[in-house]
C-alpha positions as CSV (number, residue, x, y, z in Angstrom):
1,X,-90.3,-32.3,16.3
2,X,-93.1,-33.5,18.1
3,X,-93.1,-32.4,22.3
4,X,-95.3,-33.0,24.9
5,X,-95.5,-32.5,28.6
6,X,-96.2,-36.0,30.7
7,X,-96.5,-37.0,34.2
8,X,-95.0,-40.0,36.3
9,X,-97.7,-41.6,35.6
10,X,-97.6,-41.6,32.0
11,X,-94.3,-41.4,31.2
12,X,-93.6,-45.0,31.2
13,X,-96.7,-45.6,29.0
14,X,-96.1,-43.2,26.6
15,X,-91.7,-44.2,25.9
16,X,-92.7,-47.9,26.1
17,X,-95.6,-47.3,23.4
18,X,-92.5,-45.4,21.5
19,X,-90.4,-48.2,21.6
20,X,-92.7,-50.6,20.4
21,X,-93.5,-48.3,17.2
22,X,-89.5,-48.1,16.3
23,X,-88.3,-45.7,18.1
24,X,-84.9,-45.8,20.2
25,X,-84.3,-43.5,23.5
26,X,-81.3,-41.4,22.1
27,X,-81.2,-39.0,25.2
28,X,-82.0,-38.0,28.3
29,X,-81.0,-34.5,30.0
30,X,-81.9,-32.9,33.0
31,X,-82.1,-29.4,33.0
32,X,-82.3,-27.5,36.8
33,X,-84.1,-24.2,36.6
34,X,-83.9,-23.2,40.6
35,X,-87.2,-23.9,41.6
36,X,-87.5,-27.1,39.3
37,X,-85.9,-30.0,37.6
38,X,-87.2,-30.8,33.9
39,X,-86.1,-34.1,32.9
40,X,-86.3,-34.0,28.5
41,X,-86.5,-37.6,27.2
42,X,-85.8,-37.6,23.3
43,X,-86.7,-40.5,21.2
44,X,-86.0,-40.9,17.4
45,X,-87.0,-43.0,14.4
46,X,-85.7,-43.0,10.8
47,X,-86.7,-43.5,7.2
48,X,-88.5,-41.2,7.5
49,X,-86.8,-38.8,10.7
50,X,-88.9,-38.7,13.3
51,X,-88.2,-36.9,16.6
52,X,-90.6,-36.8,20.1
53,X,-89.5,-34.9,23.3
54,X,-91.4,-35.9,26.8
55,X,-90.6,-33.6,29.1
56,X,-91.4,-34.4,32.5
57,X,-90.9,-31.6,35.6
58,X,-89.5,-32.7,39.5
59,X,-89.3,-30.4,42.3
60,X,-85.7,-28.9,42.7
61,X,-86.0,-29.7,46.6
62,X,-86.3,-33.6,45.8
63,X,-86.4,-34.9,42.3
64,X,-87.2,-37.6,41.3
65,X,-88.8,-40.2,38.4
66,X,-90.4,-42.9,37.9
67,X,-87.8,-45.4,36.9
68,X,-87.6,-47.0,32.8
69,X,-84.5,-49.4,33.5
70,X,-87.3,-52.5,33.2
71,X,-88.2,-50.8,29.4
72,X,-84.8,-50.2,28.0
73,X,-81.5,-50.6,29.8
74,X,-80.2,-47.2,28.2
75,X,-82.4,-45.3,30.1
76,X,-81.5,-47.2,32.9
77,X,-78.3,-46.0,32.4
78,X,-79.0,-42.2,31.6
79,X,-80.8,-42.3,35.1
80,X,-78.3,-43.4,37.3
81,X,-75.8,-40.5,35.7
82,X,-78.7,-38.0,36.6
83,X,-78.5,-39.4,40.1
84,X,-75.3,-38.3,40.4
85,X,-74.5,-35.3,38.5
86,X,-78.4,-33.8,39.4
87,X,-79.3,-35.8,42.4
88,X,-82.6,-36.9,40.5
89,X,-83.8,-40.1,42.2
90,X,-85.1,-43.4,39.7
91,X,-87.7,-44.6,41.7
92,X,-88.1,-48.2,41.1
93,X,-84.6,-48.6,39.6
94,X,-83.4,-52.5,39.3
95,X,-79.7,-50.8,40.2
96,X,-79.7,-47.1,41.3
97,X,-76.1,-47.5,42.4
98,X,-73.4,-44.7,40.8
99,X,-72.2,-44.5,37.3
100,X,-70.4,-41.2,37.3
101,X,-69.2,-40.3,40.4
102,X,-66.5,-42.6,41.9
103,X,-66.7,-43.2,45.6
104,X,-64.5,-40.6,46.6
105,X,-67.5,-38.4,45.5
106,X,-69.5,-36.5,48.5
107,X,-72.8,-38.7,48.4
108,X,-74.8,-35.2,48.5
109,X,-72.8,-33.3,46.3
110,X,-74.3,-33.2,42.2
111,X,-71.9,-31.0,40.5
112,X,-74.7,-30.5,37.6
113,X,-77.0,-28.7,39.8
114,X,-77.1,-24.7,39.8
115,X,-75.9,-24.3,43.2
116,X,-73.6,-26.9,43.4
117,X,-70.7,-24.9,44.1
118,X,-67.1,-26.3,44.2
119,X,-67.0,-29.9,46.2
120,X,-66.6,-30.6,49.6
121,X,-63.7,-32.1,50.7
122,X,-63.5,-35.8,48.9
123,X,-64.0,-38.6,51.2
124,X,-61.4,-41.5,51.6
125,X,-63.3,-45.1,50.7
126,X,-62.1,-49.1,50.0
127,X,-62.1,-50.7,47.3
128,X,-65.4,-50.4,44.0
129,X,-67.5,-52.7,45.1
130,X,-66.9,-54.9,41.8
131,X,-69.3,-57.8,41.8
132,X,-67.5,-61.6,42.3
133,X,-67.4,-64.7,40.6
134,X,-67.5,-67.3,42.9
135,X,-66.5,-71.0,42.0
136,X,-63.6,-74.1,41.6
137,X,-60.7,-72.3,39.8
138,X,-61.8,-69.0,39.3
139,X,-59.3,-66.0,39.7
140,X,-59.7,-62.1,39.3
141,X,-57.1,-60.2,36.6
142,X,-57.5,-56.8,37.6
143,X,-56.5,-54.3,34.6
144,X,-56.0,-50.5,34.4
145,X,-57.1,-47.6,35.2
146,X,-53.6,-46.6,34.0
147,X,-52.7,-48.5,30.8
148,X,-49.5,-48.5,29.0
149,X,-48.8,-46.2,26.2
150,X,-51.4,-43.3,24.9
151,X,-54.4,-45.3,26.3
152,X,-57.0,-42.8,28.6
153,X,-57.9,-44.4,32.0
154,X,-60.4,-47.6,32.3
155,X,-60.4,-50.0,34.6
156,X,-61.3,-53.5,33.8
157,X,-61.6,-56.5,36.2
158,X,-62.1,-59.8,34.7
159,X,-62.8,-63.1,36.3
160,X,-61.3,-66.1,34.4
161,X,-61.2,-69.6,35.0
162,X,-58.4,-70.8,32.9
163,X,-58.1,-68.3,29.9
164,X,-62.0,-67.6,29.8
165,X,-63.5,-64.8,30.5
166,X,-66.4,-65.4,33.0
167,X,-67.4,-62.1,33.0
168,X,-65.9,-58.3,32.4
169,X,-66.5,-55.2,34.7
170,X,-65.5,-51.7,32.9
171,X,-65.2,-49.0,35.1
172,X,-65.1,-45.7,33.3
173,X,-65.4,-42.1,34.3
174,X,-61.7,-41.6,35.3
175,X,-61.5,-38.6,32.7
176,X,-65.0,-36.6,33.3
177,X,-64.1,-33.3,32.8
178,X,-67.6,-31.2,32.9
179,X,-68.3,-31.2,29.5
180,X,-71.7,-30.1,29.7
181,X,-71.0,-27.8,32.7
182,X,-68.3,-26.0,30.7
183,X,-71.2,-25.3,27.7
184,X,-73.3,-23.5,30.3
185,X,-73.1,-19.4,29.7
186,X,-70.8,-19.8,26.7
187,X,-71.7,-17.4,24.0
188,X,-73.1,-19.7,20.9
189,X,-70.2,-19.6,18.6
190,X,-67.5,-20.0,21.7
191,X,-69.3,-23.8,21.9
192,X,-68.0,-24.9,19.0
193,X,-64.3,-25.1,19.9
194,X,-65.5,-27.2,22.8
195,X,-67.8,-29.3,20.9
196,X,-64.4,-30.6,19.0
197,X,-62.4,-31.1,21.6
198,X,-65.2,-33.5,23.4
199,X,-63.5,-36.7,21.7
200,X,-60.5,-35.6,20.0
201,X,-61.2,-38.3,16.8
202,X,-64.8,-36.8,16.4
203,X,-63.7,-33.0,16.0
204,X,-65.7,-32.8,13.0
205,X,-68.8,-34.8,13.9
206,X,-69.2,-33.4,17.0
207,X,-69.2,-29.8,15.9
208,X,-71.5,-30.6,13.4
209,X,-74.0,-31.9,16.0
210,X,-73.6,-28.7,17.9
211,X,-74.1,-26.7,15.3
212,X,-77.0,-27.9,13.9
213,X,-78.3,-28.2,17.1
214,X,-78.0,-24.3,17.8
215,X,-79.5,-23.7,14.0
216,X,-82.8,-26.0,15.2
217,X,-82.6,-23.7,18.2
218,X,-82.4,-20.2,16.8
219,X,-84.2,-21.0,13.5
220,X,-81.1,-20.8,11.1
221,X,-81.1,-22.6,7.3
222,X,-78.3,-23.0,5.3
223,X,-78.3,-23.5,1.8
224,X,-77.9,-26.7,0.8
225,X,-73.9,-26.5,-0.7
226,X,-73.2,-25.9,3.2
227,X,-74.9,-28.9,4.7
228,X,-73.1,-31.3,1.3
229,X,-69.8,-29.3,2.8
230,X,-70.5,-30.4,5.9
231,X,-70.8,-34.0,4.9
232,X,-67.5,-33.9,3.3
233,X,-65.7,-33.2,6.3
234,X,-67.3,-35.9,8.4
235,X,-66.7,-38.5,6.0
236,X,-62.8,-36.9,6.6
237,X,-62.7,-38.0,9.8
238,X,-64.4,-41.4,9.1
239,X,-61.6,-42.4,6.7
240,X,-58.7,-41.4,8.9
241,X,-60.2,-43.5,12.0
242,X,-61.1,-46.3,9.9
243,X,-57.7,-46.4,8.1
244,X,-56.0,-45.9,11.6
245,X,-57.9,-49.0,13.0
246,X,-57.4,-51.2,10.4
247,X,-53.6,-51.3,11.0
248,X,-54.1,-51.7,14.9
249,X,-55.9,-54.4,14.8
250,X,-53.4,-55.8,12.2
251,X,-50.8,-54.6,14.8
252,X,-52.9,-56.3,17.9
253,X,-51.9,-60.3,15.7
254,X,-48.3,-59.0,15.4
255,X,-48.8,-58.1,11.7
256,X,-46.5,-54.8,12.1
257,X,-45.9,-54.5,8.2
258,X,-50.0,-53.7,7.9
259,X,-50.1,-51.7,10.5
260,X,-47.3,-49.6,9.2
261,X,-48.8,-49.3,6.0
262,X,-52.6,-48.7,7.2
263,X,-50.5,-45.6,9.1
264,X,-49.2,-44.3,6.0
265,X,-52.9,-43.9,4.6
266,X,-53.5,-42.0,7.9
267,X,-51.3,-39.8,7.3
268,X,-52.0,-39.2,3.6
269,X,-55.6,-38.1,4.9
270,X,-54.8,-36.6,8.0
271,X,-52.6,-34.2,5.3
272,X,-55.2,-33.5,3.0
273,X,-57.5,-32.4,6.3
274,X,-54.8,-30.3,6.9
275,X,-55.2,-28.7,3.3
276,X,-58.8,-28.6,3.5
277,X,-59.3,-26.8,6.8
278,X,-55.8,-26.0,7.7
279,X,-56.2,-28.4,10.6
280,X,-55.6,-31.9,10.6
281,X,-58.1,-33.1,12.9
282,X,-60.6,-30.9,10.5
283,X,-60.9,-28.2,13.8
284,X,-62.4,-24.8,12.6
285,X,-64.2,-26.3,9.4
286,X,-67.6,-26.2,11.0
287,X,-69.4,-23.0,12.3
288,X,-72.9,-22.2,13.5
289,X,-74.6,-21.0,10.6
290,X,-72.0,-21.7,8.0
291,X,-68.5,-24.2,7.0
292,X,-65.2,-22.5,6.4
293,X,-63.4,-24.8,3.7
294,X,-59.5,-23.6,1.9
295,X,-59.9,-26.2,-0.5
296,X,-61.5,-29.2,-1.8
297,X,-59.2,-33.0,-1.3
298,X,-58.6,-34.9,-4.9
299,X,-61.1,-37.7,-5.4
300,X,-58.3,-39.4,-7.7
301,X,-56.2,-39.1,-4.7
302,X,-58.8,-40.8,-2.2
303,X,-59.5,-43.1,-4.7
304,X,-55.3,-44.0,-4.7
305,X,-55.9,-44.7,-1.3
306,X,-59.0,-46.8,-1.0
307,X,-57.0,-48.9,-3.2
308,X,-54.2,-49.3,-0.9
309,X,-56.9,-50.4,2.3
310,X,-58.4,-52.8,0.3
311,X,-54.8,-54.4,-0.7
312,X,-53.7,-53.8,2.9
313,X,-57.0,-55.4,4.1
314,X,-56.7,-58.4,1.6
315,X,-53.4,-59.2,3.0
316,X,-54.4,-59.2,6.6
317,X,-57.0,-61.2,6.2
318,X,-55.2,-63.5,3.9
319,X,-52.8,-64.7,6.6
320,X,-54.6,-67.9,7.8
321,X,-53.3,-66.8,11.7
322,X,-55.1,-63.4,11.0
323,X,-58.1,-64.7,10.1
324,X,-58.7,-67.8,13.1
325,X,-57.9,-64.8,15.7
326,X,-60.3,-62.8,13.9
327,X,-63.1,-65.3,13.0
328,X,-65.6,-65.8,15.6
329,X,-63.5,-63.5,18.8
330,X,-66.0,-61.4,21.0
331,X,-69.1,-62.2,19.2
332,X,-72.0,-59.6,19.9
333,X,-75.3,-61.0,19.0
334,X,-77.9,-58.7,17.4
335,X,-80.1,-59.2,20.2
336,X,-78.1,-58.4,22.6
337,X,-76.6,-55.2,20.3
338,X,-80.2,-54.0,20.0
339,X,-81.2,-54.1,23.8
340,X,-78.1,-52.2,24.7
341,X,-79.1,-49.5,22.1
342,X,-76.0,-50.2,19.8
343,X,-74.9,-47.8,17.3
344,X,-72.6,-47.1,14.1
345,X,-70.4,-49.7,13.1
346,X,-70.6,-52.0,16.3
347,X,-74.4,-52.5,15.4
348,X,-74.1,-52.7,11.6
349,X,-71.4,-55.8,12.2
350,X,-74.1,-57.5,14.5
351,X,-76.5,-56.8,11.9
352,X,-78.6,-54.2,12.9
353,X,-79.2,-51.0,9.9
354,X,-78.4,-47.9,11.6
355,X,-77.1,-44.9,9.7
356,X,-78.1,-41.6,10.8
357,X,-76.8,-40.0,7.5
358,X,-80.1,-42.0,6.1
359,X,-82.4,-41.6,8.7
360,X,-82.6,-38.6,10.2
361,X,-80.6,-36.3,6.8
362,X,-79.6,-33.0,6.5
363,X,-79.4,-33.3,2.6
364,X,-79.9,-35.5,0.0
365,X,-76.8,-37.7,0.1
366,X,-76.0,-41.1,-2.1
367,X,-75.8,-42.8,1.4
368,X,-74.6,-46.9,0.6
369,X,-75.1,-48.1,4.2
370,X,-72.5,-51.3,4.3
371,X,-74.6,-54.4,5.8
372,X,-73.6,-56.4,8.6
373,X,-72.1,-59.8,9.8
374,X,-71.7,-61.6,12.4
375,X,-70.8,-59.7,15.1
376,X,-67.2,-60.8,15.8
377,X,-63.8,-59.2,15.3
378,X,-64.3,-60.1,12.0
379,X,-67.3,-58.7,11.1
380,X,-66.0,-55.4,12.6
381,X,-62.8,-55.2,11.2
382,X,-64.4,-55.6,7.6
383,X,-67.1,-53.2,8.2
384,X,-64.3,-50.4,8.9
385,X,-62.8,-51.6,6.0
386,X,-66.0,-51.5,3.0
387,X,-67.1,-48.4,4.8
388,X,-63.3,-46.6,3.5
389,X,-64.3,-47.1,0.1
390,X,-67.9,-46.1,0.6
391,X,-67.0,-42.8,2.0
392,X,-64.6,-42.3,-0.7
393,X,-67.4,-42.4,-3.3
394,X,-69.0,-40.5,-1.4
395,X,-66.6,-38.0,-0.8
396,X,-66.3,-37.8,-4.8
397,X,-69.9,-37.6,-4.9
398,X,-70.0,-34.5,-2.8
399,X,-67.1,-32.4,-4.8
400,X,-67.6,-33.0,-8.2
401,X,-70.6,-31.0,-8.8
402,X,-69.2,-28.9,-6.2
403,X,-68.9,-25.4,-8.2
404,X,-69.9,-22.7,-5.4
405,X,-67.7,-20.6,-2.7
406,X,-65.9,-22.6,-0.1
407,X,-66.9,-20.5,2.7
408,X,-70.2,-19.3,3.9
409,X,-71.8,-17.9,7.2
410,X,-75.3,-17.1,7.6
411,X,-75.9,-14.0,10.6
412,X,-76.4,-16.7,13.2
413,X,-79.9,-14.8,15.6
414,X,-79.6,-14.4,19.7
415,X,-82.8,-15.4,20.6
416,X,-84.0,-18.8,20.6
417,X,-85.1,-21.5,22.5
418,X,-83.7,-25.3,22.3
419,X,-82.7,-27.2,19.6
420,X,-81.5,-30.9,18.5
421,X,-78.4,-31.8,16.2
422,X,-77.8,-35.5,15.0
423,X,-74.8,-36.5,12.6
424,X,-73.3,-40.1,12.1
425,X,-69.3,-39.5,13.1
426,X,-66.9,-42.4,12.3
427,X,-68.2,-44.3,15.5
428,X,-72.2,-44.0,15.2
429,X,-74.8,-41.2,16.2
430,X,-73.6,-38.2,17.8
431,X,-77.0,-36.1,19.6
432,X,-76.2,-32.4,20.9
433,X,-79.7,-31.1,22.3
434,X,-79.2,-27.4,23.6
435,X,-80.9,-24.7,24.8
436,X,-80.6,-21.1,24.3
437,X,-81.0,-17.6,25.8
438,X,-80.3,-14.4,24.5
439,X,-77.2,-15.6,22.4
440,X,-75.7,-17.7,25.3
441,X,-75.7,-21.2,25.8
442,X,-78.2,-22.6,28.8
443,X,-77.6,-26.3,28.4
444,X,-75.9,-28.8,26.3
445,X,-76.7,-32.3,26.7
446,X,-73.9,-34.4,24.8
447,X,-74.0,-38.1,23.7
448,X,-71.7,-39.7,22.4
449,X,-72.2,-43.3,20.7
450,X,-69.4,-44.6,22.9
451,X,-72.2,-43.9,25.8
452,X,-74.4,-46.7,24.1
453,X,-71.5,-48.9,22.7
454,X,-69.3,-49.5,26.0
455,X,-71.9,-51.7,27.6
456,X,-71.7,-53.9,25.2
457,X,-67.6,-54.6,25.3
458,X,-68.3,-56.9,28.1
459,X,-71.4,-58.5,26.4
460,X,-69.0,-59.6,23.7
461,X,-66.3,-60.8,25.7
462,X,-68.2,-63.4,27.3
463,X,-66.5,-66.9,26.8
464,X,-63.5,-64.9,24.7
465,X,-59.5,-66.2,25.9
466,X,-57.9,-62.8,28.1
467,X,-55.4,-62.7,25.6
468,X,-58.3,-61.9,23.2
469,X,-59.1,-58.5,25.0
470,X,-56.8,-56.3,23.2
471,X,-58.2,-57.4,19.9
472,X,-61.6,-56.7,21.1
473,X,-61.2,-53.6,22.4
474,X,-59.5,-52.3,19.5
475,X,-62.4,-53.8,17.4
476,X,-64.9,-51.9,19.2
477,X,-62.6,-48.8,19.8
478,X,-64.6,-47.0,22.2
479,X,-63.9,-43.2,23.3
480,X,-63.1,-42.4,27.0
481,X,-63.6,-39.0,26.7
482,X,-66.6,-39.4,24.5
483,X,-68.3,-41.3,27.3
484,X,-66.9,-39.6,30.4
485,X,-67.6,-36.1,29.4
C-alpha cells in the first residue's frame, strides 16, 4: 500500500494522473479527529493489486476540498455524502446539493461528526426538488418509496411520454441506519456481526471485507487453507443470489414455473450453508483472524444443481416472449458503465473485466472471469447464469484438496493502525477501510458495489417502455441497505 499526504492543490493532479494510469477511485472516507478532518482517498488497480491512499487534512471548524466531480463522477458522489454526514464542503462542485440526508434533515446538523450529538428537532419541508421534463405529452409516474411486497424503500419518479421513459430519478437513503457510526468504539471482533448484517444477501462478503481489513490493520496472516476457506463461502452466497435472481426475472415475464424451480435450487444451497456454517445466510463463518467451518458442501451435489440452472435457464430463454423482453431492455453502454465506476456483474454484461478475486487476491484461486455482452437484460441475466456454474468449479476446486482442520483462529493483536479489505461478493467489489486503537474500532468506512451500480439504473432505462422497469431493476438488483448504510 502506497500513502502519501497531499494538499488542495495537488490533490486533483495527483487522482486525475491515477486515473489515467488504470486506476479507479474505490473510496473516500472522512475521518474527524476534533481539531481536524482527514479526508482518505483510496485508489486501486489490478493484475497486478495495486493500492494508493491520499490523504488530505481540513480544519474541523470549516472543512472543506477542492472538488473532483469534473474527474470522475464517483467522487463526485462520495463528496456530496461527506457534505452531509461531516459537513465537508466540495468546493467547486458541479452539484453540491444532498445525497444522504433528506430535507427534513437540520441543514447544520452532520450526524458523522464527533460532537454531533442526537438531532435537533427535524424540520417540516415540500416536496424533493425532483428535476422536470418539460414538453408536448409528457407526464410524471411517481413510484415508491413504499413498494409492494418485501421491497426496502426507493423512490422513483419517471417522466414518460407515451410508454417511454424520458428520464428516471432514484431517490434512495430512506433506510440509512448509521452503519459506520454504529462501527465506532466496537471492540474488533464485535464488528463482525455488523459487517453481515450491512446487506443481508452479502453476509459473507461483507465480513470478509471486514476482516481482512482489521488483519491489514493489526498485521495478522493466515495460512493459506483459511483464506481458500474463505473463498468457499463467498462463492456460497454468490450461487444462492444468482440462483434466486434467475427465477425472478423469469417470474418478472410471467414464467412462474422457472421461477419456482430457480427457488428450489435456493433452497438446496441455502441448506447446505446451513450445514456448512450452521447458518443459512453463512453468518458466523468468518472471524478476524480465522474461518469457523462444521463441514464442507458435496461438489457432486453442486454439480446436481448447476445442471438444473442451466436446464432452467435454457428454458427461459427458449420461450421466444422471454427472449424479445429480454433482448435489447435497459441497455447500459460500456462507456457509460465505466464513467459511473460500474462494478461486478453489471459491468462485466456491459463489457468491462472486473473481478476482484483476480485483481487484488488473497490466494491463488482458478478464477474463470465470465466475459461480457451487451449490456441489456440479456446480457445480465446470462451472466448470473455462466457465473453459477463457474463458482461451482470453483467451489470443487477449493474442497477437494481440502484435507486440513475446518476451524482455525489466529490470536487476533490490539494495537494497530488502519487497514483495507477487498473481496468480490455476488454483486461486485466490497471495500471495508478501518482504523484501529488499542483493540477497538475508530472508523469503518463501508462501500458497497450497490454505491457505484445505482447510478447507473437510470442510465439504462433511458428510452426503455415503464412496464420494462421491473425487469430492469431485477436485472440489476441493487441493495438498499448496501447503499444507504
Amino acid at each position: 500500500m502506497e500513502r502519501r499526504e497531499v494538499t488542495g492543490d495537488e490533490l486533483a493532479h495527483a487522482v486525475g494522473e491515477l486515473l489515467d494510469n488504470g486506476f479507479r477511485l474505490a473510496l473516500v472516507a472522512a475521518h474527524d479527529d476534533g481539531h481536524a478532518v482527514r479526508i482518505v482517498y483510496l485508489l486501486l488497480a489490478g493484475a497486478p493489486d495495486r493500492r494508493v491512499e491520499l490523504t488530505l487534512t481540513t480544519d474541523a471548524t470549516s472543512p472543506s476540498v477542492p472538488s473532483l466531480g469534473h474527474l470522475s463522477i464517483p467522487a463526485g458522489r462520495f463528496e456530496r455524502e461527506m457534505m452531509d454526514l461531516y459537513g465537508v464542503t466540495p468546493v467547486g462542485h458541479p452539484q453540491p446539493r444532498r445525497l444522504v440526508s433528506h430535507a427534513h434533515w437540520p441543514q447544520d446538523w452532520h450526524p458523522m461528526r464527533h460532537d454531533a450529538g442526537r438531532p435537533p428537532e427535524f424540520a417540516t419541508v415540500g416536496a424533493f426538488p425532483f428535476v422536470t421534463v418539460d414538453g408536448t405529452g409528457v407526464y410524471e409516474i411517481p413510484v415508491g418509496p413504499v413498494h409492494a411486497g418485501l421491497i426496502e424503500p426507493g423512490h422513483f419518479r419517471f417522466s414518460v411520454i407515451g410508454e417511454s421513459v424520458l428520464r428516471l430519478k432514484a431517490r434512495l437513503w430512506f433506510v440509512h441506519r448509521g452503519i459506520e457510526k454504529l462501527f465506532e468504539g466496537r471492540a474488533v471482533a464485535d464488528g463482525v456481526e455488523l459487517a453481515e448484517r450491512i446487506s443481508g444477501d452479502s453476509a459473507a462478503a461483507h465480513a470478509l471485507a471486514y476482516c481482512l481489513a482489521v488483519e491489514d490493520a493489526l498485521g495478522v496472516e493466515v495460512p493459506e487453507p483459511v483464506h481458500r476457506l474463505r473463498a468457499l463461502l463467498v462463492e456460497l452466497e454468490r450461487l444462492y443470489n444468482h440462483a434466486t435472481d434467475l427465477g425472478a426475472l423469469a417470474n418478472d415475464v410471467g414464467f412462474a414455473l422457472a421461477n419456482a424451480h430457480a427457488q428450489r435450487v435456493r433452497e438446496s444451497v441455502l441448506r447446505i450453508n446451513r450445514r456448512v456454517t450452521g447458518h443459512r445466510l453463512l453468518r458466523g463463518g468468518i472471524q478476524p483472524g480465522g474461518v469457523v467451518l462444521q463441514q464442507l458442501p458435496d461438489p457432486a451435489e453442486l454439480r446436481v444443481l448447476a445442471a438444473e440452472i442451466a436446464e432452467i435457464s435454457e428454458l427461459t430463454l427458449g420461450n421466444p416472449v422471454i427472449y424479445d423482453r429480454f433482448a435489447e431492455t435497459a441497455v447500459l453502454r460500456r462507456d457509460d458503465a465505466r464513467a459511473l465506476g460500474c462494478l461486478g456483474y453489471v459491468a462485466r454484461a456491459s463489457g468491462i473485466s472486473t473481478d476482484a478475486r483476480r485483481d487484488h487476491p488473497t490466494t491463488d484461486l482458478p478464477i474463470s472471469t465470465v466475459q461480457g455482452g451487451e449490456g441489456d437484460v440479456l446480457a445480465r441475466y446470462t451472466m448470473r447464469r455462466d457465473e453459477f456454474a463457474a463458482s461451482t468449479e470453483l467451489i470443487a476446486a477449493l474442497i477437494e484438496p481440502h484435507s486440513g482442520p475446518l476451524e482455525y483462529r489466529a490470536p487476533v493483536p490490539t494495537a494497530g493502525t488502519s487497514g483495507v479489505g477487498i473481496v468480490e461478493g455476488w454483486r461486485g467489489t466490497v471495500v471495508h477501510r478501518v482504523e484501529v486503537d488499542a483493540g477497538f474500532v475508530t472508523r469503518c468506512k463501508v462501500v458497497d458495489p450497490s454505491w457505484f451500480n445505482w447510478p447507473a439504473l437510470p442510465v439504462a432505462m433511458a428510452d426503455t417502455i415503464v412496464p420494462d422497469f421491473p425487469l430492469a431493476n431485477k436485472s440489476f438488483n441493487l441493495s438498499y441497505a448496501g447503499n444507504d448504510l
